[in-house]
MDAnalysis code that builds the backbone (N, CA, C; Angstrom):
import MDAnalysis as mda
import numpy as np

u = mda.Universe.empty(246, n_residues=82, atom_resindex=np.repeat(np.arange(82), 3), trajectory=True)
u.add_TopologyAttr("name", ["N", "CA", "C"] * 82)
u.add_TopologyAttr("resid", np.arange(1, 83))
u.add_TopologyAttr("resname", ["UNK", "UNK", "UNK", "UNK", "UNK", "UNK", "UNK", "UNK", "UNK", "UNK", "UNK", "UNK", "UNK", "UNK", "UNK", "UNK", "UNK", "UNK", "UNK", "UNK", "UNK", "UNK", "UNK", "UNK", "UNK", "UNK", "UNK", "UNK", "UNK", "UNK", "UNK", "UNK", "UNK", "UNK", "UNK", "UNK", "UNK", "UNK", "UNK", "UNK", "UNK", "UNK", "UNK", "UNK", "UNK", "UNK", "UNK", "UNK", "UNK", "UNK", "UNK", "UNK", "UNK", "UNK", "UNK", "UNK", "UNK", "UNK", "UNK", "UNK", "UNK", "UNK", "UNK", "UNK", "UNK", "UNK", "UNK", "UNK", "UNK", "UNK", "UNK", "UNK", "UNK", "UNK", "UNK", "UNK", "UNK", "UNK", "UNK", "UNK", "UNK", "UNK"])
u.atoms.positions = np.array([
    [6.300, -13.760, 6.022],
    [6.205, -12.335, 6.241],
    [7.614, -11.768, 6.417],
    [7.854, -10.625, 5.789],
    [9.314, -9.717, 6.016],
    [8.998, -8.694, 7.143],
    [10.306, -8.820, 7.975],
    [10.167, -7.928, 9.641],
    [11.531, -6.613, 8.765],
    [11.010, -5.649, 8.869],
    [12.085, -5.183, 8.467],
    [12.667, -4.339, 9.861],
    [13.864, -3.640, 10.211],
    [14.110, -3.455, 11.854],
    [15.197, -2.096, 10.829],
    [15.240, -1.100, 11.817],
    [15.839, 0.155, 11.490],
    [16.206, -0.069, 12.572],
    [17.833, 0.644, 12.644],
    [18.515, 0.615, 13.927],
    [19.377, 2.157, 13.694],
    [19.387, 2.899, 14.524],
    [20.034, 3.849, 14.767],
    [21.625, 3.709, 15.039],
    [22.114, 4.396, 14.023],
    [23.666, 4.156, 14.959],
    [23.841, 4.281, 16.595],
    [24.616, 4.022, 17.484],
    [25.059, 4.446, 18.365],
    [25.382, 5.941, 18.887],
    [25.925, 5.794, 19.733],
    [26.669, 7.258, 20.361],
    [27.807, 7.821, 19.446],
    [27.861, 8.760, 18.503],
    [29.646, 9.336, 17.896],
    [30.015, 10.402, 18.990],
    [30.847, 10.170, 18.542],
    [32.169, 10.814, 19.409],
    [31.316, 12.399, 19.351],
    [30.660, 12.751, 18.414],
    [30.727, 14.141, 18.242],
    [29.147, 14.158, 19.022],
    [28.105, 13.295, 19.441],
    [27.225, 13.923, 20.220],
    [27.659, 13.210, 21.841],
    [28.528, 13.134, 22.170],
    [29.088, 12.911, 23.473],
    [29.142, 15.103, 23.841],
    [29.769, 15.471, 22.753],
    [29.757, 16.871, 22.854],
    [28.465, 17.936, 22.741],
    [27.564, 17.053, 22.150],
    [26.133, 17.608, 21.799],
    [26.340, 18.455, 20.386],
    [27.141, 18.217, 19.228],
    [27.503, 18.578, 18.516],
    [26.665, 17.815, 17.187],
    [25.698, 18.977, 16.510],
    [25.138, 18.048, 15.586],
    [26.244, 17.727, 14.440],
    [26.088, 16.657, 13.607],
    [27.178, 16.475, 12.242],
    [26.250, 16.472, 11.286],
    [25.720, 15.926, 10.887],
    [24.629, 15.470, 9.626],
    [25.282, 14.690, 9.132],
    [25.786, 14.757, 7.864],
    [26.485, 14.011, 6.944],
    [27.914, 13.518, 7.157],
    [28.905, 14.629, 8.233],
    [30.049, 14.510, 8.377],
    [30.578, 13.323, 8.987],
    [31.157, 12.512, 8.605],
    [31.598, 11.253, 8.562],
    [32.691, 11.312, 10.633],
    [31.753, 10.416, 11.162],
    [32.536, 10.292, 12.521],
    [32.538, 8.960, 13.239],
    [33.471, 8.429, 14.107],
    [33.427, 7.074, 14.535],
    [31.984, 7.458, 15.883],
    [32.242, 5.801, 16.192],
    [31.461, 5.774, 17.394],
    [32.449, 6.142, 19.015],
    [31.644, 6.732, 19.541],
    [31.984, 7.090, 20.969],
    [32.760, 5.436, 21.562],
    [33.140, 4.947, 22.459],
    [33.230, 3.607, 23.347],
    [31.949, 3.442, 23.767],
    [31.006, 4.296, 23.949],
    [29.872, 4.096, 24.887],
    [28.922, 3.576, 23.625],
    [29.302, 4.571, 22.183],
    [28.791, 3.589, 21.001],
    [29.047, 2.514, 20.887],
    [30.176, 1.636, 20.550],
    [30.430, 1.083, 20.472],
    [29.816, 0.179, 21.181],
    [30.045, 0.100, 22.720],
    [29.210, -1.491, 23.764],
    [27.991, -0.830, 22.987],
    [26.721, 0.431, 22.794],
    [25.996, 0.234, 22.575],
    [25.134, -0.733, 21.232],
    [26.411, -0.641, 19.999],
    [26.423, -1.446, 18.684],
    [26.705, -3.394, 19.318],
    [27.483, -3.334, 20.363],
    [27.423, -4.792, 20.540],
    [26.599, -5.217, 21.267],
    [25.827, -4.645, 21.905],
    [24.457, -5.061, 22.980],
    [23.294, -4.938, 22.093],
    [23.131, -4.479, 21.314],
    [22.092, -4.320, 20.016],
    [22.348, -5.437, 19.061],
    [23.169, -6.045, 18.784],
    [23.774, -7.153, 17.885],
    [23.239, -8.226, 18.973],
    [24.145, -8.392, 19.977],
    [23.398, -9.513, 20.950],
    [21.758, -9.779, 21.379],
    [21.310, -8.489, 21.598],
    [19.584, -8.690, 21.122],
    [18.957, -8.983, 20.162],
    [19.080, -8.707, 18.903],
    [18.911, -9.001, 17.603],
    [19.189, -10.351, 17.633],
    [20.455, -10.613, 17.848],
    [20.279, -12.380, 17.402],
    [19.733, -13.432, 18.364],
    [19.479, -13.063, 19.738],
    [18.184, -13.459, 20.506],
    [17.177, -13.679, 20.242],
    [17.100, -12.655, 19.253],
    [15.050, -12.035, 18.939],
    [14.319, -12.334, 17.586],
    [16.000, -12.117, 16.773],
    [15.071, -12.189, 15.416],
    [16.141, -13.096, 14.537],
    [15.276, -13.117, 13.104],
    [16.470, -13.909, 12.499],
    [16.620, -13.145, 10.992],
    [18.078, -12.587, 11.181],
    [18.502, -11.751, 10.536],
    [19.117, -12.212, 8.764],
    [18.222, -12.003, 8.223],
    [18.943, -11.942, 6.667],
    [19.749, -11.698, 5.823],
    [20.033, -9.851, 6.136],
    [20.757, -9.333, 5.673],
    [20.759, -8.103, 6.406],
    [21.734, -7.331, 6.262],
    [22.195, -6.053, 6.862],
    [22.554, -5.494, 5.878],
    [21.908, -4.056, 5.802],
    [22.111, -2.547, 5.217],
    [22.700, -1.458, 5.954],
    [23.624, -0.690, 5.463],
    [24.118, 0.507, 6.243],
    [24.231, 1.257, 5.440],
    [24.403, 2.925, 6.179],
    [24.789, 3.374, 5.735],
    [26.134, 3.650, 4.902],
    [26.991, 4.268, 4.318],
    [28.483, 4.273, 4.403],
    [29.125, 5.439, 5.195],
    [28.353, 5.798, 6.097],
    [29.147, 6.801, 7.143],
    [29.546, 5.850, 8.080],
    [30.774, 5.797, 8.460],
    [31.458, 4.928, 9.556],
    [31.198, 4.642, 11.135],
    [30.074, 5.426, 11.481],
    [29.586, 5.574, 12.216],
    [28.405, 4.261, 12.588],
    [27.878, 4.248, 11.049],
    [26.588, 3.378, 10.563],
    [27.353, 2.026, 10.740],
    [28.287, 2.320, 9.689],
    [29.161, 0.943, 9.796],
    [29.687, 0.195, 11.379],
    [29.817, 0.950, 11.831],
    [30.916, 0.287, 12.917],
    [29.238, -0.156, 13.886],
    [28.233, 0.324, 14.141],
    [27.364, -0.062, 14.234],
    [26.664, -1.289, 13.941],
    [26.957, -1.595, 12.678],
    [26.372, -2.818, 11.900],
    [27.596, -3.819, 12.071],
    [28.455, -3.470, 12.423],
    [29.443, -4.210, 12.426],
    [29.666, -5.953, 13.497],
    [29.332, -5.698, 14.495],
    [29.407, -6.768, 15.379],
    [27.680, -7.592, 15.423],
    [27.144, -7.031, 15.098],
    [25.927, -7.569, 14.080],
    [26.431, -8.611, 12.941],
    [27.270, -8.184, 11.774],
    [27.329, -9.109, 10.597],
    [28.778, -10.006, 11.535],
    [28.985, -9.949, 12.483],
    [30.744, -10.938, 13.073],
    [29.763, -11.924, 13.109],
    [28.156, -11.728, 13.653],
    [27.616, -12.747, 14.497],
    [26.902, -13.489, 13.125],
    [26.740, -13.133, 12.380],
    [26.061, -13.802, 11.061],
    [26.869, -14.244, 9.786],
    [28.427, -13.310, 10.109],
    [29.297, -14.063, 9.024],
    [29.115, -13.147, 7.874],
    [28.596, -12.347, 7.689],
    [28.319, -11.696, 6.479],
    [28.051, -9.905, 6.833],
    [29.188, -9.272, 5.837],
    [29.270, -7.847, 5.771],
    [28.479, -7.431, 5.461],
    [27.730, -5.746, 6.122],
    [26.846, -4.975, 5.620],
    [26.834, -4.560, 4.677],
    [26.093, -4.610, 3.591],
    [25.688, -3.738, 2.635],
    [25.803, -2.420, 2.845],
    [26.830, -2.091, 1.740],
    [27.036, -0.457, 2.169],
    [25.963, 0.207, 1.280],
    [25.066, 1.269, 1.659],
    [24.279, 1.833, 1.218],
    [24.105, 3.573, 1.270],
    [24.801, 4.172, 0.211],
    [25.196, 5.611, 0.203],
    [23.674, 6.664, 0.422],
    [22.769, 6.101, -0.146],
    [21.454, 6.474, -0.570],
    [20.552, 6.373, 0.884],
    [21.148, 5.693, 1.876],
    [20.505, 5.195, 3.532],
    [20.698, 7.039, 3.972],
    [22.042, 7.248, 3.749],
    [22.311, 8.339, 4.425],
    [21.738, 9.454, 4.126],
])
């Protein structure tokens, strides 16, 4: 059976301000950030991960990011996610 798992980016810098972006390309907050590495550390507790998809907003990325350190293998950048 395939588990498929959607993960939300983290915190960006720009809703620390309550500032919507949509599309506009922004990093993660610090508070994103531990939140992208405490989500990576559950995941590989819980499940067993195949592959990783992201978006290509950097936001998505830096998200997916300490996720693929722990599996060795870069996210799939995916323009069409966004």
């Amino acid at each position: 059976m395939t588990t498929v798992l959607l993960i939300r980016h983290g915190q960006s810098v720009t809703n620390v301000t309550q500032v919507f972006t949509g599309h506009y390309d922004v990093p993660l907050s610090p508070l994103g950030q531990e939140q992208a590495r405490r989500t990576a550390a559950y995941l590989q507790k819980n499940f067993r991960i195949d592959a990783i998809y992201a978006s290509d907003l950097m936001r998505a990325m830096q998200t997916a990011q300490p996720l693929s350190l722990i599996h060795i293998s870069e996210p799939t950048r995916q323009a069409e996610i966004s």
